[in-house]
N, C-alpha and C positions, 0 to 999 in steps of 0.2 A: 584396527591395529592389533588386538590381542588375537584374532586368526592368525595373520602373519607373522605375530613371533610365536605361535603354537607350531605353525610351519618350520620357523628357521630351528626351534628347538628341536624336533623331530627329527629333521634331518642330519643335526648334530648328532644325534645319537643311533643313527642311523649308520655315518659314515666314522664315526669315532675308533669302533672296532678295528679298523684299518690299523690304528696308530697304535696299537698294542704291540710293542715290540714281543719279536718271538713268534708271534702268531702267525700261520699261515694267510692269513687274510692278508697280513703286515709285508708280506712275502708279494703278495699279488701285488700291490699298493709299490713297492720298492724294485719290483723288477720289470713291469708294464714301462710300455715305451712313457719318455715324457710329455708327449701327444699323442694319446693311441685315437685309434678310430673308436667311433661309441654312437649311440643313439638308441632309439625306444625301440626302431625293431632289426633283422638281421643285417638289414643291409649297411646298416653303422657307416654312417656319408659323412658324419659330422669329425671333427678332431679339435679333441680338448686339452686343458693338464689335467694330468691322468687325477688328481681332486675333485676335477669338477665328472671325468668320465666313471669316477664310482659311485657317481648318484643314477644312472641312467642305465636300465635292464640289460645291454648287451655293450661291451666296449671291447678292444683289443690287450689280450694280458699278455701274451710275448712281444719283442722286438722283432722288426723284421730283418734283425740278422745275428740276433741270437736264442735259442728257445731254453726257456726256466721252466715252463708247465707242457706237461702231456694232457690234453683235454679229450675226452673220450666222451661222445655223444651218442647216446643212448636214446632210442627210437622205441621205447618199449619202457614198460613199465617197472619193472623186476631195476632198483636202482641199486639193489644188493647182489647182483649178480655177480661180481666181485668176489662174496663170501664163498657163494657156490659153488666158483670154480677154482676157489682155494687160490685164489690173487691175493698178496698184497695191498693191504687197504688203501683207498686213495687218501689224498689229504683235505681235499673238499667235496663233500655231494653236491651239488646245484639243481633241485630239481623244480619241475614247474609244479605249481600244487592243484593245476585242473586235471592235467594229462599225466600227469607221472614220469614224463619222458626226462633224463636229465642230462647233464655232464657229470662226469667224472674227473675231478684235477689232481694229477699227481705231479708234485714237485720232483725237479731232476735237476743236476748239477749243471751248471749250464753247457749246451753247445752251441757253438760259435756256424752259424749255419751263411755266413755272407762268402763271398766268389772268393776270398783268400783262406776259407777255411779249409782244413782239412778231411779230407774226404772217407776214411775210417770212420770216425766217429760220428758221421751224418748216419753214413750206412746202418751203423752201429743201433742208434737211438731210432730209426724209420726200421729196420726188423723187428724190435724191441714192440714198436708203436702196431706194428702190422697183427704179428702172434697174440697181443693182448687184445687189441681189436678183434680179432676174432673169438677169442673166447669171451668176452665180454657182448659178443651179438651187436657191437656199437656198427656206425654210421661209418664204414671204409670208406668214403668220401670226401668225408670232416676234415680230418687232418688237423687236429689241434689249432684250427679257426678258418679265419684271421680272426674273425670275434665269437666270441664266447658269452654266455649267462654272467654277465657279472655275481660274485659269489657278493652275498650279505644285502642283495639289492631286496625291496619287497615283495617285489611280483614274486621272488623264486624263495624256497623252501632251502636255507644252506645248513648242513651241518659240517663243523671241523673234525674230524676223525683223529689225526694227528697232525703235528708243526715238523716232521721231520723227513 
């Protein structure tokens, strides 16, 4: 019995960050679909509420028809690359702590990316996405998912940068 609530306490304090209003973590937690896809590894098959999908290494943090995070996957070590190329800081680093490889999350005002939206500001935010993909050396494949490192989970190394 006292494994198990050493367990449940862990995990409390684990996924509580979330609830810090303000926080970009809090951001993730508040704009993730209300059943995203999630699971332990990329293929994320499973769909939960998005409480139970921030215990679990990989889940979906945008909606499928509107995008809050630009996720930028990083195939290379350098998770500062960023600095380097005199970018704007993201809001999250998510990195794995064997390989080095990470995400990058930068929070964006939302766009509305479903078949009634309008078509400027898709364009807008996918040029946006393309030119910092390149400077950054990320993964032009990715495209900001569908799943991502969940940020604050254990396996991955998170740091908050900024909430803005």
């Amino acid at each position: 019995m006292a494994r198990q609530s050493n367990i449940l306490v862990k995990e409390h304090q684990e996924t509580e960050q979330f609830f810090n209003s303000g926080t970009a973590l809090n951001r993730v937690l508040l704009e993730a679909p209300f059943y995203p896809r999630c699971s332990d590894n990329k293929t994320a098959t499973l769909t939960r509420p998005r409480q139970y999908a921030i215990r679990v290494p990989y889940m979906q943090v945008n909606r499928t028809d509107m995008k809050s995070w630009l996720v930028f996957d990083l195939d290379h070590s350098n998770s500062l690359v960023w600095d380097d190329e005199s970018l704007p800081a993201p809001n999250l680093l998510v990195r794995n702590r064997h390989s080095g490889h990470s995400h990058l999350y930068y929070a964006i005002s939302s766009v509305c990316t479903s078949e009634n939206a309008r078509s400027k500001p898709i364009a807008f935010m996918n040029s946006i996405y393309k030119a910092v993909c390149l400077r950054l050396k990320a993964d032009s494949n990715y495209s900001s998912g569908p799943v991502a490192k969940t940020p604050g989970h254990p396996w991955w190394s998170t740091t908050e940068l900024h909430n803005n």
